[in-house]
C-alpha positions as CSV (number, residue, x, y, z in Angstrom):
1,X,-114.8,49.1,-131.8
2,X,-113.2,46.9,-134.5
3,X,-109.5,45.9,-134.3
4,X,-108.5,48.0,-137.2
5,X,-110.3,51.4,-135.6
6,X,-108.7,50.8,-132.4
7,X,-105.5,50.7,-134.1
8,X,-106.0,54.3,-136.1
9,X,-107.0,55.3,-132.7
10,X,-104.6,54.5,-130.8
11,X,-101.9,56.3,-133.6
12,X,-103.7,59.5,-133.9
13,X,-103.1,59.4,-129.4
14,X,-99.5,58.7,-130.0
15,X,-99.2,61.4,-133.1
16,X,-101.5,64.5,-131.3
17,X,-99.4,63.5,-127.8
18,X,-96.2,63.8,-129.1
19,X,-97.4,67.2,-130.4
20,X,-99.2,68.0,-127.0
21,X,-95.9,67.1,-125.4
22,X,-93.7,69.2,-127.6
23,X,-95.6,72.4,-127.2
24,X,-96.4,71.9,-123.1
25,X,-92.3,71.2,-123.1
26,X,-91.8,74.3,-125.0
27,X,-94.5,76.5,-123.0
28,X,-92.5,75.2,-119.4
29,X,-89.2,75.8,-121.1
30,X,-86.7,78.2,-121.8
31,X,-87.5,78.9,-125.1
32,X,-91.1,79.7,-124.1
33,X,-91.4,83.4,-124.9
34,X,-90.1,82.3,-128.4
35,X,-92.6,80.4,-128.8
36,X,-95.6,82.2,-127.3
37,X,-94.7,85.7,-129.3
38,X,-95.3,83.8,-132.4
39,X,-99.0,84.3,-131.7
40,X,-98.5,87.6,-129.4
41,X,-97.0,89.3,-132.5
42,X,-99.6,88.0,-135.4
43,X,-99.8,91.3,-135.9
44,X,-96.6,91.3,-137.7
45,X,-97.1,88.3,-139.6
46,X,-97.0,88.6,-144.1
47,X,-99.7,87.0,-145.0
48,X,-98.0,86.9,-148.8
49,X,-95.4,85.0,-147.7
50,X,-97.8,83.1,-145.4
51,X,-99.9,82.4,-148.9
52,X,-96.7,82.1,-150.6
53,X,-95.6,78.8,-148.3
54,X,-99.3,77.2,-148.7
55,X,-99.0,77.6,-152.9
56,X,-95.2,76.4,-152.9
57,X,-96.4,73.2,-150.8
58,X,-98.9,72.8,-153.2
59,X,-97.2,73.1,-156.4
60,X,-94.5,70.3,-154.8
61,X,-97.1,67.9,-154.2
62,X,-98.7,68.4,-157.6
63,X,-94.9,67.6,-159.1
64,X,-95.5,64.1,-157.3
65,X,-98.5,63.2,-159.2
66,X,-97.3,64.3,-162.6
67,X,-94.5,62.2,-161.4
68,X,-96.6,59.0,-160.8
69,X,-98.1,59.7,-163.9
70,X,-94.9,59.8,-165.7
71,X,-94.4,56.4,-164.3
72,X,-97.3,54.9,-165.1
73,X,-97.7,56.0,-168.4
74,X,-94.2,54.2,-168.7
75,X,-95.9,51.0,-168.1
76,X,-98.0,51.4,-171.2
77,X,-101.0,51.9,-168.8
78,X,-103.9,53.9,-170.2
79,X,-104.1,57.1,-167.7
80,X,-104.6,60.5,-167.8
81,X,-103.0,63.3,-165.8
82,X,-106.2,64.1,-164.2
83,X,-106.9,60.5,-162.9
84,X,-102.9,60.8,-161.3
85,X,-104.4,64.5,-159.9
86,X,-107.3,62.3,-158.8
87,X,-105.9,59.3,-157.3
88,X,-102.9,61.3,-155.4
89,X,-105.2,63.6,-153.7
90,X,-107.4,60.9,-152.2
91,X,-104.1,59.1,-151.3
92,X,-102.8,62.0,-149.7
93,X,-105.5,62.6,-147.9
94,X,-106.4,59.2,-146.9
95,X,-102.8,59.3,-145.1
96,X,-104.0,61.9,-142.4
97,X,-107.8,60.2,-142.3
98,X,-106.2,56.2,-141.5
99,X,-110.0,55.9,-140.0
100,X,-111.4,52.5,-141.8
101,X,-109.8,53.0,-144.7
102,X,-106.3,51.5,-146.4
103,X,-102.9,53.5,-146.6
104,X,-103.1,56.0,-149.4
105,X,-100.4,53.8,-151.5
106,X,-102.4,50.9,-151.6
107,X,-105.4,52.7,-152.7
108,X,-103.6,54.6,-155.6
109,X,-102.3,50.9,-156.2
110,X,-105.3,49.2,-156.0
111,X,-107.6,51.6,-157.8
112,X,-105.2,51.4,-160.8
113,X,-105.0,47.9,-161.0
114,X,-108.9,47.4,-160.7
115,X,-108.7,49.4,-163.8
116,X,-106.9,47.2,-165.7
117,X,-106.6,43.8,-164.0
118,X,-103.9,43.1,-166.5
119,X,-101.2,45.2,-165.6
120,X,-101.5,44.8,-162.1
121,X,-97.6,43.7,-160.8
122,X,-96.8,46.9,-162.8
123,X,-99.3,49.0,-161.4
124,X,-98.3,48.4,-157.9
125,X,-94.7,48.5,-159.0
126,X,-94.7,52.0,-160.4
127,X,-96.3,52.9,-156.8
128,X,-93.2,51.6,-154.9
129,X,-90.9,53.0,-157.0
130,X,-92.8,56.3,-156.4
131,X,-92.3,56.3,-152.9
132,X,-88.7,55.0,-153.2
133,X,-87.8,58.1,-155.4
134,X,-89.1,60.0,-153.2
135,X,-87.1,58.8,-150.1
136,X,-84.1,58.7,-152.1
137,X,-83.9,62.3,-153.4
138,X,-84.3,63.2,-149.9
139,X,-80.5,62.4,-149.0
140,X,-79.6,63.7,-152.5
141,X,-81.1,67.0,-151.5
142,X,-79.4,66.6,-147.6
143,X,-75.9,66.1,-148.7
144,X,-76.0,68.9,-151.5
145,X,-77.7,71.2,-149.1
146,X,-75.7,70.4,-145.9
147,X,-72.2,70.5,-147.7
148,X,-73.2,74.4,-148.7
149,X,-74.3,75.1,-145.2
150,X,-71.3,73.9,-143.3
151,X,-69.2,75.9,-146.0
152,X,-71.3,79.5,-145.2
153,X,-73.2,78.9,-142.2
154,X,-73.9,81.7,-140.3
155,X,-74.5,79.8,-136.9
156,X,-71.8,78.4,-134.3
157,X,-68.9,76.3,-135.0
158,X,-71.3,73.9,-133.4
159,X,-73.8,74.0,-136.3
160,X,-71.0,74.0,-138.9
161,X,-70.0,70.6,-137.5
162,X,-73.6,68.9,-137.3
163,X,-74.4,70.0,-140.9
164,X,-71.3,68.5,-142.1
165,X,-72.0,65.4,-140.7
166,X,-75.2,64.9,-141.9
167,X,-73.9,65.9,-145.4
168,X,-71.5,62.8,-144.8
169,X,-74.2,60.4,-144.2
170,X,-76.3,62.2,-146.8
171,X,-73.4,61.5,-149.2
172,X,-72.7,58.3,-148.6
173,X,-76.3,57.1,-148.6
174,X,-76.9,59.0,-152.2
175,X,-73.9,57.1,-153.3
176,X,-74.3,53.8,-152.7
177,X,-78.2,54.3,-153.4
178,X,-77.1,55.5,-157.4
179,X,-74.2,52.4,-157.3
180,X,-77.0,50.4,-156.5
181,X,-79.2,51.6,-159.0
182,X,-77.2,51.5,-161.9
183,X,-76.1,47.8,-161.0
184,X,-79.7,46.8,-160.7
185,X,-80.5,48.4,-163.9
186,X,-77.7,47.1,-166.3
187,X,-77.5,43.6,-164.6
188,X,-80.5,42.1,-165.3
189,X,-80.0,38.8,-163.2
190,X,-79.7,40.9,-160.4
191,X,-83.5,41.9,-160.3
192,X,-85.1,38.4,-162.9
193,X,-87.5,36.2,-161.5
194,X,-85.3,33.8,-159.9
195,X,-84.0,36.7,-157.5
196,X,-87.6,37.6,-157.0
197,X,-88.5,34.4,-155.5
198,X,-85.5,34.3,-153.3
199,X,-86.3,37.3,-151.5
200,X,-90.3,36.7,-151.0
201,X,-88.8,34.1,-148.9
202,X,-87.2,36.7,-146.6
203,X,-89.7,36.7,-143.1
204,X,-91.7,39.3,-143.1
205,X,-90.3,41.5,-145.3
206,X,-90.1,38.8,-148.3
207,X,-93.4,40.1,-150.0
208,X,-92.0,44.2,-150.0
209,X,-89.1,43.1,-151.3
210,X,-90.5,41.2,-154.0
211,X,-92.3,43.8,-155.3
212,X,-89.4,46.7,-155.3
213,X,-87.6,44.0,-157.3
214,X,-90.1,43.3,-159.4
215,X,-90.4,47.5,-159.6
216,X,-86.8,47.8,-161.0
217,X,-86.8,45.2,-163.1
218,X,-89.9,46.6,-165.0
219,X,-88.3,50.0,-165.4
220,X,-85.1,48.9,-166.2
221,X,-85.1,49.7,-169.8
222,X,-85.9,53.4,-169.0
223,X,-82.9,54.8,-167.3
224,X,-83.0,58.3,-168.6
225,X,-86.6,58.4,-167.4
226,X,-86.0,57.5,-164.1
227,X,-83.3,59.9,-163.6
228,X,-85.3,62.3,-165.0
229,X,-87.6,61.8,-162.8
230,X,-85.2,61.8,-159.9
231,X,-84.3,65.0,-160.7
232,X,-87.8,65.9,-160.8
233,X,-88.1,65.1,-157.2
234,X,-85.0,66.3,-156.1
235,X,-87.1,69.7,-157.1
236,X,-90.1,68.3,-155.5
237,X,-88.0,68.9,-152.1
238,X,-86.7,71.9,-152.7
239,X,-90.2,73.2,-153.4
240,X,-91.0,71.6,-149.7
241,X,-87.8,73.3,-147.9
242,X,-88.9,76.8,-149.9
243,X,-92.2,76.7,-148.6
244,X,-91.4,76.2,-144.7
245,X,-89.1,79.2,-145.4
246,X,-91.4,81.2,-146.7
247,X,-93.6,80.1,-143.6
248,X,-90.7,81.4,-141.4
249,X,-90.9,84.7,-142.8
250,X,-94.2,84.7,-142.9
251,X,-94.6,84.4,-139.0
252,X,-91.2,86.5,-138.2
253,X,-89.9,84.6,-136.2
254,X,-86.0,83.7,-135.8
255,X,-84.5,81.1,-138.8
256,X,-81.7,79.7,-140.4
257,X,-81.3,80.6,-144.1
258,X,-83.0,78.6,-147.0
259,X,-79.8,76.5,-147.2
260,X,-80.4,75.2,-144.2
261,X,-83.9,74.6,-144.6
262,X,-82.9,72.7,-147.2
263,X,-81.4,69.9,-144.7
264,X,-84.0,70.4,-142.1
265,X,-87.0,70.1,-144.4
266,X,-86.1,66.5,-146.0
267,X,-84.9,65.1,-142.5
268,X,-88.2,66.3,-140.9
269,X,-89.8,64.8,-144.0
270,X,-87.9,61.4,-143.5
271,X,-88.6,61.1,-140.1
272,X,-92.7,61.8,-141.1
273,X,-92.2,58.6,-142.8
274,X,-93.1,56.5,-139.4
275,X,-96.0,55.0,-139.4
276,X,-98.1,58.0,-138.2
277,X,-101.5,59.8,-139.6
278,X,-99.5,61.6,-141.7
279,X,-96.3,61.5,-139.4
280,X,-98.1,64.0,-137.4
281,X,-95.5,64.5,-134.4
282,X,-92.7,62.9,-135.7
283,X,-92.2,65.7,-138.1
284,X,-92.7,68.2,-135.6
285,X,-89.8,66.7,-133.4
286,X,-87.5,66.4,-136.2
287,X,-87.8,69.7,-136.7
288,X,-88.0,71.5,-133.5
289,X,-84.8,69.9,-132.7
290,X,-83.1,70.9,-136.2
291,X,-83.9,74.1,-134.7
292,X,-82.3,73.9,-131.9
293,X,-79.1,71.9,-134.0
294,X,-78.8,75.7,-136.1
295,X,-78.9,77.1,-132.9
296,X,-82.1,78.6,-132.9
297,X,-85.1,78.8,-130.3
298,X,-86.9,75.4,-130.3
299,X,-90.1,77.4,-129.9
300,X,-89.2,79.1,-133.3
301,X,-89.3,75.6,-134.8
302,X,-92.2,74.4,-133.2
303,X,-94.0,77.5,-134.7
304,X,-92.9,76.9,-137.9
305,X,-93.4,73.4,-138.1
306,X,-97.2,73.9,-136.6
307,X,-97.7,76.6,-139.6
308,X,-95.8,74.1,-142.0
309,X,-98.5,71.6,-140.5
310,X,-101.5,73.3,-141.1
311,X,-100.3,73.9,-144.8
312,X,-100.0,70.2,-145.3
313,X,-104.1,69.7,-143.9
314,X,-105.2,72.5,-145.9
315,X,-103.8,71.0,-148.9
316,X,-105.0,67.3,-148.3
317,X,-108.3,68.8,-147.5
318,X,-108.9,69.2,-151.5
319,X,-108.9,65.5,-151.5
320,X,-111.6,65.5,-149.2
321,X,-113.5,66.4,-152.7
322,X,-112.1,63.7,-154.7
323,X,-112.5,61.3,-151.3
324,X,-116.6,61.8,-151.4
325,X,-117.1,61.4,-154.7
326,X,-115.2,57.8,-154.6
327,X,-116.3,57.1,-150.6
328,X,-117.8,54.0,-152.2
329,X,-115.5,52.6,-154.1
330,X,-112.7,53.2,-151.4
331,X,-115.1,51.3,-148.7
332,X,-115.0,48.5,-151.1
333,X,-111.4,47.8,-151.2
334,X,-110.9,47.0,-147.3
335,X,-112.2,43.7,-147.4
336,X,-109.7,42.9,-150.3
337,X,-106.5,44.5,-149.9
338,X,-104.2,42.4,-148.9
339,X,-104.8,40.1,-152.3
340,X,-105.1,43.2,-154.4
341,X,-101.3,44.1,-153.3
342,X,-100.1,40.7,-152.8
């Protein structure tokens, strides 16, 4: 066994025993019967909303193609929406695989920039700046979301309290995040070259931080694109929280309202973002214990976030698809990635 298969390995133990832990925890709990009438009572499960939650999720992670694309296309790269349909689903996919091949960034990076060779800073740079919209919106959506709840929750005083304080946080992170931005964006010595090469001398973290810079800088001249785009996936995440909701219903069991799915859904999301084959357990546990924040059954969460789960392999299983047809090429780009993204 190689060093890099031992690694994958050795995350998909951690990720499926964090999961095996939660639901043996649950099942010896309080909040067992909670969780085991979920299946008891399939008998009272709507499929419609059930089919309802698995198109949502999909339609949310087709919005963060088209908003790749949109990127891309910024960069005066020849691409086609299909090719950003293409390139995300085997990225997506390859996130939950993490079996001998590269992180599904770096092989939407890479890909693009073995297409042309020439734009290849930019290429990778409209990738970082994908994934850092995508983080950011996520307090945007938290402090909107959490401010309503604590206003008209219908849980405990206790609830009231934790949503407001995580629409704190979520403010102040969306604030300085959008101070930041703008001063990146209409400073221009703030993001130049010489900045550049001062922070690929940072340990570590130098070469990341390059890069972001580097991602800024080239899309500084489009502000209104990027906060279009922001807006875009501010949606993206509300398209997410909809479609756990809908898997709520869909199951019957106990839940907090859409509102508060709206703060639940991008923590859980955020805390996926650990290193994990597709931050399998660390999603789970964010949520289960959101649950349990609302005052709800953790059992009820676990459910939910197991059906929420399942939605998320069903929908990266269409990159299987796109994955065969490209098994080749993607085998090919282990032996070079660290250059291609350097």
């Amino acid at each position: 066994m190689n060093k890099k298969t031992l690694i994958a390995a050795i995350k998909y133990s951690v990720a499926l025993g964090i999961v095996a832990f939660l639901i043996y925890q649950v099942l010896t709990g309080k909040d067992s019967e909670s969780f085991k009438s979920v299946w008891e009572n399939r008998a009272t499960w709507n499929v419609m909303y059930l089919a309802l939650g698995l198109l949502v999720a999909l339609a949310g992670l087709s919005l963060t193609f088209i908003r790749w694309y949109f990127l891309v296309r910024a960069l005066d790269i020849e691409f086609r929406l299909k090719d950003a349909f293409r390139l995300g689903f085997i990225g997506y996919f390859s996130n939950f695989l993490s079996l001998g091949v590269v992180g599904g960034d770096a092989i939407k990076a890479i890909f693009i920039s073995r297409e042309r060779p020439d734009k290849k800073p930019e290429a990778v740079s409209s990738v970082l700046l994908d994934r850092v919209m995508g983080l950011y919106a996520l307090t945007v959506v938290c402090a909107i979301a959490s401010f309503a709840g604590s206003q008209a929750v219908d849980g405990t005083l206790e609830t009231a309290a934790a949503l407001q304080k995580i629409a704190e946080v979520s403010l102040a992170i969306s604030i300085a995040g959008a101070v930041a931005g703008l001063l990146l964006i209409f400073i221009p010595a703030l993001t130049g070259e010489a900045i550049q090469n001062k922070l690929e001398r940072v340990p570590r973290i130098g070469a990341t931080l390059k890069k972001l810079t580097f991602a800024i800088y080239t899309y500084r001249s489009q502000p209104v694109l990027l906060i279009a785009l922001t807006l875009m996936t501010t949606l993206v995440h509300c398209l997410f929280a909809l479609s756990v909701f809908a898997i709520a219903i869909g199951l019957s069991v106990s839940h907090p309202s859409f509102v508060q799915h709206l703060v639940i859904s991008p923590m859980s999301n955020l805390a996926a973002s650990v290193p994990l084959p597709g931050g399998i357990g660390a999603f789970e546990v964010m949520f289960s214990k959101m649950y349990v924040e609302g005052g709800y059954a953790a059992g009820s969460g676990l459910a939910v976030a197991l059906g929420f789960r399942l939605v998320t392999i069903v929908n990266a299983l269409i990159g299987v698809v796109y994955y065969i047809n490209s098994k080749n090429e993607i085998e090919q780009l282990e032996p070079v990635t660290e250059n291609d993204l350097g």
